[in-house]
C-alpha positions as CSV (number, residue, x, y, z in Angstrom):
1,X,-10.1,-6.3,-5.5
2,X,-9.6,-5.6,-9.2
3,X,-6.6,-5.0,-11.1
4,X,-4.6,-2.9,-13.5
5,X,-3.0,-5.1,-16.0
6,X,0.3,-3.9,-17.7
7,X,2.3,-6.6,-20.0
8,X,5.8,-5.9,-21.3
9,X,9.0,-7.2,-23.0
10,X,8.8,-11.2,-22.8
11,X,5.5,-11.1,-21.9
12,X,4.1,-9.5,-24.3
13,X,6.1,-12.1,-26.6
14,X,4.7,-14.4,-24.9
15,X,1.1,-13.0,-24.8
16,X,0.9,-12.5,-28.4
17,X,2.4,-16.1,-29.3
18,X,-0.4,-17.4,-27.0
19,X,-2.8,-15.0,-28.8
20,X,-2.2,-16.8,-32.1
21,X,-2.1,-20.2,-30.9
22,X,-5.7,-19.2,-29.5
23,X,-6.7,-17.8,-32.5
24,X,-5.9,-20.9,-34.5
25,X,-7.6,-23.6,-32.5
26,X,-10.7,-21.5,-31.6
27,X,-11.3,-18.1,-33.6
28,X,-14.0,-19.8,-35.8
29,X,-15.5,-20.8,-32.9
30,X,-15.2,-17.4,-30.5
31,X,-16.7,-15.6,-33.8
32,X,-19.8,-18.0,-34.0
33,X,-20.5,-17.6,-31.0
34,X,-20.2,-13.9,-30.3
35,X,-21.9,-13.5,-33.8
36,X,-25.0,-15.9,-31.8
37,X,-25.1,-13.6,-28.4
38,X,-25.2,-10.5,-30.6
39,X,-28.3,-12.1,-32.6
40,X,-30.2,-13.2,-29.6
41,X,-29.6,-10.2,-27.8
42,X,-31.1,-8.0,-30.9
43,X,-34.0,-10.3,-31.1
44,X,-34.4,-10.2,-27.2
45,X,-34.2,-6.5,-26.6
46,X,-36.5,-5.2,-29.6
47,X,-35.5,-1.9,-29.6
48,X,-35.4,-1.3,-33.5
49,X,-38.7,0.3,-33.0
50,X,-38.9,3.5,-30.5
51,X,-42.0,2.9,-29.1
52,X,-41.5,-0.6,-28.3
53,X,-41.2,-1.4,-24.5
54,X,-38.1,-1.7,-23.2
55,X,-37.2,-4.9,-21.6
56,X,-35.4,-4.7,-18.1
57,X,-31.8,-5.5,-17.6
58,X,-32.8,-8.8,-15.6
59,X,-35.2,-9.8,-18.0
60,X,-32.7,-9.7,-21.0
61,X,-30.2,-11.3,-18.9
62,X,-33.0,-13.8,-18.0
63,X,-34.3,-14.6,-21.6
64,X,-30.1,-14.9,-23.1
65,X,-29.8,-17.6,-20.3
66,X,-32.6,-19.7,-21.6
67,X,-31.3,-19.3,-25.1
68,X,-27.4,-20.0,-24.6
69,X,-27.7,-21.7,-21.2
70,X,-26.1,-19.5,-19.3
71,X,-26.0,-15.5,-18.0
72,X,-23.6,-13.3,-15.6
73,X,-24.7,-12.2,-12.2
74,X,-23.0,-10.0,-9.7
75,X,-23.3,-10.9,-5.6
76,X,-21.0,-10.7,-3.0
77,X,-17.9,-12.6,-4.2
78,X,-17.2,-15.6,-1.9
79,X,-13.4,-14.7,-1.8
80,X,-13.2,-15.0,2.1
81,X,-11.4,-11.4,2.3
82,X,-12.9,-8.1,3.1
83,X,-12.1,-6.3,0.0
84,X,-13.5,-8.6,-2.4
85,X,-16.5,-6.3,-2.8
86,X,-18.4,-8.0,-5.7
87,X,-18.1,-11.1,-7.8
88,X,-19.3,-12.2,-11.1
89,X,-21.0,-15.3,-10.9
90,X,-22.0,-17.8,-14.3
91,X,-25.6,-18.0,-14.0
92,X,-26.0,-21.5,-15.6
93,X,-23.6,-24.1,-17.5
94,X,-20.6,-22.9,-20.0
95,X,-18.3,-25.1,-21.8
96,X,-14.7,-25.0,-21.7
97,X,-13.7,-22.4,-24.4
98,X,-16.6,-20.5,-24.1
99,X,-16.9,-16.7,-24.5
100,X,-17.8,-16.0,-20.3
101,X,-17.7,-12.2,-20.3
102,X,-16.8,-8.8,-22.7
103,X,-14.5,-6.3,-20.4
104,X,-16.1,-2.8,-21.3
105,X,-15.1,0.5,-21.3
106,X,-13.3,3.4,-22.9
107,X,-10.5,1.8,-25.0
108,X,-6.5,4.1,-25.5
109,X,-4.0,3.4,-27.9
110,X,-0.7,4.2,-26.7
111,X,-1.2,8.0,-28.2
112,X,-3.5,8.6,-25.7
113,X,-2.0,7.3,-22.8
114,X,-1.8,11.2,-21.0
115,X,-5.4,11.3,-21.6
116,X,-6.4,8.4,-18.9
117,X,-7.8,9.6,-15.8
118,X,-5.1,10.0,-13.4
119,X,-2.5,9.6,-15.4
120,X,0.8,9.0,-14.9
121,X,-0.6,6.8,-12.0
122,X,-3.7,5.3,-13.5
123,X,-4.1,2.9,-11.3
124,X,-3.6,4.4,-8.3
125,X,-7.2,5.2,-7.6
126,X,-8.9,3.2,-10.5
127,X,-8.8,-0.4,-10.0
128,X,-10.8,-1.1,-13.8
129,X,-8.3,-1.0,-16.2
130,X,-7.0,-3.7,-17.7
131,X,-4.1,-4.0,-20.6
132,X,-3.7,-6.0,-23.8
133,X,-0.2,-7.6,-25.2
134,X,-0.4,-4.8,-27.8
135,X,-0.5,-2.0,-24.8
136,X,-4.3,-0.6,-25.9
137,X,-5.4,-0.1,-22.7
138,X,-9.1,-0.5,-21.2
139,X,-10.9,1.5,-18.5
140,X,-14.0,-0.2,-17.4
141,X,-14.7,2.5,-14.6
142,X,-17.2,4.7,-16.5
143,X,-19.1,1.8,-17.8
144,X,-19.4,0.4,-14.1
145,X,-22.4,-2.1,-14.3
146,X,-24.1,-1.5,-17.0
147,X,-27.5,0.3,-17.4
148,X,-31.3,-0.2,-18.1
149,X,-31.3,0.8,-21.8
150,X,-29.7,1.4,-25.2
151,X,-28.0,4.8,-25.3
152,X,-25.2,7.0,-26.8
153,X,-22.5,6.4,-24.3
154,X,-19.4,8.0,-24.6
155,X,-17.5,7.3,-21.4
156,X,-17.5,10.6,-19.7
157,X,-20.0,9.3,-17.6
158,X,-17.4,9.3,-14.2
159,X,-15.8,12.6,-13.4
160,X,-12.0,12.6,-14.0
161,X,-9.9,10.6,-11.3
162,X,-6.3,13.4,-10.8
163,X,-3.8,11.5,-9.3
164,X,-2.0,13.8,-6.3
165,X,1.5,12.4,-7.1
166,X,3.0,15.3,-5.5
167,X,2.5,14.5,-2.3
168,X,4.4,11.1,-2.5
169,X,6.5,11.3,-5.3
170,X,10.9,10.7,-5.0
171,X,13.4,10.1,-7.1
172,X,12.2,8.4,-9.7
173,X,8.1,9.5,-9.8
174,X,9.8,13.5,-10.3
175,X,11.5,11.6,-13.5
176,X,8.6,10.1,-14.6
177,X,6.2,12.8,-13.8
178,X,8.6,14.7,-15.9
179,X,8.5,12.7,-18.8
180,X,5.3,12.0,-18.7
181,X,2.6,15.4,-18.1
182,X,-0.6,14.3,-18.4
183,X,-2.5,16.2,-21.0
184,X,-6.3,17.6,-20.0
185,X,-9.2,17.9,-22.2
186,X,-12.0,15.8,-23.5
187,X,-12.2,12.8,-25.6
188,X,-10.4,14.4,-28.7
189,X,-13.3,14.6,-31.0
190,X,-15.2,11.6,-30.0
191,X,-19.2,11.7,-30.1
192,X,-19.8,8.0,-28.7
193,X,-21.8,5.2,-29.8
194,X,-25.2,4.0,-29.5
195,X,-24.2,1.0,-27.0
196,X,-26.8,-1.4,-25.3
197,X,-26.2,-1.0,-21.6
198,X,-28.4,-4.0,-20.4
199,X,-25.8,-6.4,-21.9
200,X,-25.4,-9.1,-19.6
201,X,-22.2,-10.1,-20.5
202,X,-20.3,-6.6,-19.9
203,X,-18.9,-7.6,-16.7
204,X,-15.7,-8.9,-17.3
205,X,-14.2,-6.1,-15.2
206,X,-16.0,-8.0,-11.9
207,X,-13.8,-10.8,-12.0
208,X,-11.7,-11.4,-8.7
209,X,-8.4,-12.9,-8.3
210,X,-8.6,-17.1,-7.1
211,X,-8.1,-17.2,-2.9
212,X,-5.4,-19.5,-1.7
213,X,-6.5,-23.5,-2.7
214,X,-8.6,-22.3,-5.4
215,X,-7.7,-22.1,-9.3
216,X,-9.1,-19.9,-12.0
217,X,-11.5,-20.8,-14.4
218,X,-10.9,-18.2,-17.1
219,X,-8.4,-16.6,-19.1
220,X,-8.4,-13.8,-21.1
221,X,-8.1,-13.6,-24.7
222,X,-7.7,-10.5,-26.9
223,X,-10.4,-10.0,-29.6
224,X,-10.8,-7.5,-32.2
225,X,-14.2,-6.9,-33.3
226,X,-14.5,-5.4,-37.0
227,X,-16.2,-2.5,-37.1
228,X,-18.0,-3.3,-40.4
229,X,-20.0,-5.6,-38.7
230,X,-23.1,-2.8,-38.3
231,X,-25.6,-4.9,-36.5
232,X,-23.1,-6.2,-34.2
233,X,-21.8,-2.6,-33.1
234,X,-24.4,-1.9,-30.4
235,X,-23.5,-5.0,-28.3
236,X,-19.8,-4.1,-27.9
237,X,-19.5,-2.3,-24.7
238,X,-16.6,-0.3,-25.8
239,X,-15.6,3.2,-27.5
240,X,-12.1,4.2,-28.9
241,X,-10.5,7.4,-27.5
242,X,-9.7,9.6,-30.0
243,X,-12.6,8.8,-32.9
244,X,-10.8,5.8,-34.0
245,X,-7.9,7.7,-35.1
246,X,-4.9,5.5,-36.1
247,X,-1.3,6.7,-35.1
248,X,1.4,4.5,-35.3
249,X,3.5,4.4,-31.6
250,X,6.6,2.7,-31.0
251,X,7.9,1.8,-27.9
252,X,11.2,2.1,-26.1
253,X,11.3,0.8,-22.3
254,X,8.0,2.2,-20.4
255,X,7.6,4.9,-23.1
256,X,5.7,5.2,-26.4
257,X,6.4,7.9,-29.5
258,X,4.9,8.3,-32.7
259,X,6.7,6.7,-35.6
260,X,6.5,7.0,-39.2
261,X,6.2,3.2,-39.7
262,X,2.9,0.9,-40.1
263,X,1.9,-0.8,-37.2
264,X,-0.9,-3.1,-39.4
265,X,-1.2,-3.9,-42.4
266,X,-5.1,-4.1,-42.2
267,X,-7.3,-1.4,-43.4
268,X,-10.8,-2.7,-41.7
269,X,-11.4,-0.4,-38.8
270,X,-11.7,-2.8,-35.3
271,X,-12.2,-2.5,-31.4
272,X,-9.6,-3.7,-29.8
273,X,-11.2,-5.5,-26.8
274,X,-10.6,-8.4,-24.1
275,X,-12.9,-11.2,-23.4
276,X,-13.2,-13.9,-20.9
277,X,-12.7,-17.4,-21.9
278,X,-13.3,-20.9,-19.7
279,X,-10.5,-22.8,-19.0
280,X,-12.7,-25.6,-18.3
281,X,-16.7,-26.2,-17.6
282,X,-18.9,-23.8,-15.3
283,X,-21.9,-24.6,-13.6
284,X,-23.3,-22.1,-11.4
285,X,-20.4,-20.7,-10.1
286,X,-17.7,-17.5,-9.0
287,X,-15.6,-16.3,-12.2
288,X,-12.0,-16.4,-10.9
289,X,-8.9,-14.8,-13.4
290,X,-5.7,-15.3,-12.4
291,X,-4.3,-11.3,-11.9
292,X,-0.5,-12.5,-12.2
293,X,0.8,-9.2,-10.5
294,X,4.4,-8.8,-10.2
295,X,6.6,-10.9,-7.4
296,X,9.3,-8.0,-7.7
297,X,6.7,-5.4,-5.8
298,X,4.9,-5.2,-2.7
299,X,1.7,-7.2,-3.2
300,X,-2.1,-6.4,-1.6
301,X,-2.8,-9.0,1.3
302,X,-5.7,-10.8,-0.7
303,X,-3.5,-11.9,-3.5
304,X,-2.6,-15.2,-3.5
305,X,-0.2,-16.2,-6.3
306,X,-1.4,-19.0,-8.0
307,X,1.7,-19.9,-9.8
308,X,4.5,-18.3,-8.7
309,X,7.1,-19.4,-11.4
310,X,4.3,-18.0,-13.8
311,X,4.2,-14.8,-12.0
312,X,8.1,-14.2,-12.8
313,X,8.2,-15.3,-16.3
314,X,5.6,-12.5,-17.1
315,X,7.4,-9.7,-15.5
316,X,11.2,-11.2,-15.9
């Protein structure tokens, strides 16, 4: 019961308006307190010298929730349908407009779109990837739930998912398919990153969808985290595909091609990443995110739309 998490035309207006009004009432504050997890979970872990002994995964998660009051679990989500599979649960109390959760994973630009697993049907058989307004793309599926130490992770961890459109595709798929071959290989260059596995807050990708009578309690908010910060890099659960190679996309309908023009006028390298945010106070409970899939398809039976008017403005 996860989601894949496209945003076009209005919406992504819409998205990116709400990204700025976000980053002008809060970014100070989202900074601070990333910038404080980071620092508590380098003094917690200790790992700047080889031979010290490596802390376990529940005893870093432990030792951030006596520190910032509050840590991410998963247990069986409480979602009363049989494909909820696993929750995330807030260990502990979280003010409203707090950082809950960093969505990990392998991170595409739009030049790499024909290198994500499965492609041109991504989601078909991967239900961990998730989409900005900007259309970077996430897959949280090789990072799954983490591990039990710091490493040099690169994302190939999970074989390669081939979709088998063939056997289903009509009319319109053959078009696509045609437009769109998916290109093979490996991660163009890439090497990875030493990345700390044990982070307790790389589970954004657990979040389930509200049940019918419930609301959500988080929203997410796009963050990019400069790469100059060097002390901060091991505790961002995500890599680039491609090396951080910039090209500039443009995009007409579904479909992206290079272009010639600058797409940002920044030169500071960044990830470009998702995080959880709380819409209001936790304490102890299920983190629920409102998936918003589309009203004009055929919908799983465990969705429950929580706002149906809000549902068709994003995909109107």
């Amino acid at each position: 019961m996860k989601f894949f998490f496209p945003i076009w035309k209005k919406e992504a207006r819409r998205m990116k308006l709400l990204h700025n009004q976000m980053l002008l009432l809060g970014v100070v504050a989202l900074v601070l307190l990333l910038a404080r997890v980071v620092h508590l979970l380098t003094v917690l872990v200790s790992l700047s010298i080889p031979e010290t002994k490596q802390l376990s995964r529940s005893k870093v998660s432990q030792s951030l929730r006596d520190e910032i009051g509050y840590t991410l679990d998963l247990k069986p989500s409480l979602i009363p349908h049989k494909e909820a599979g696993e929750g995330l649960f807030l260990s502990g109390e979280a003010d409203v407009g707090t950082v809950i959760a960093i969505y990990p994973g392998v991170i595409y630009s739009p030049a790499y779109y024909r290198y994500i697993p499965g492609y041109p049907r991504v989601d078909a058989q991967n239900p961990y990837l998730i989409t900005r307004y900007d259309g970077t793309v996430i897959n949280a599926l090789p990072w799954g739930s983490g591990g039990e130490s710091r490493e040099v992770w690169d994302g190939l961890t999970v074989p390669e998912i081939r979709s088998n459109v063939q056997s289903v595709e009509k009319g319109q798929d053959r078009v696509w398919r045609m437009l769109s071959k998916p290109l093979e290989g490996t991660r163009v260059g890439s090497i990875g990153d030493v990345l700390e596995r044990r982070n307790p807050l790389a589970l954004a990708h657990f979040a389930n969808h509200p049940a019918k009578g419930m609301d959500p309690n988080v929203m997410i908010c796009p963050y990019d985290f400069p790469l100059t910060e060097k002390d901060m890099r091991t505790f961002i659960p995500n890599v680039s595909f491609g090396n951080h190679e910039e090209v500039n996309m443009r995009r007409f309908g579904s479909f992206w091609f290079k272009s010639s023009a600058k797409n940002s006028v920044s030169d500071v390298p960044v990830l470009k990443t998702l995080v959880l945010v709380a819409t209001r106070a936790l304490c102890n409970e299920e983190v629920l995110l409102n998936y918003r899939l589309s009203n004009t398809k055929r919908r799983p039976a465990w969705y429950s739309p929580v706002d149906e008017e809000e549902d068709r403005r994003r995909w109107s």
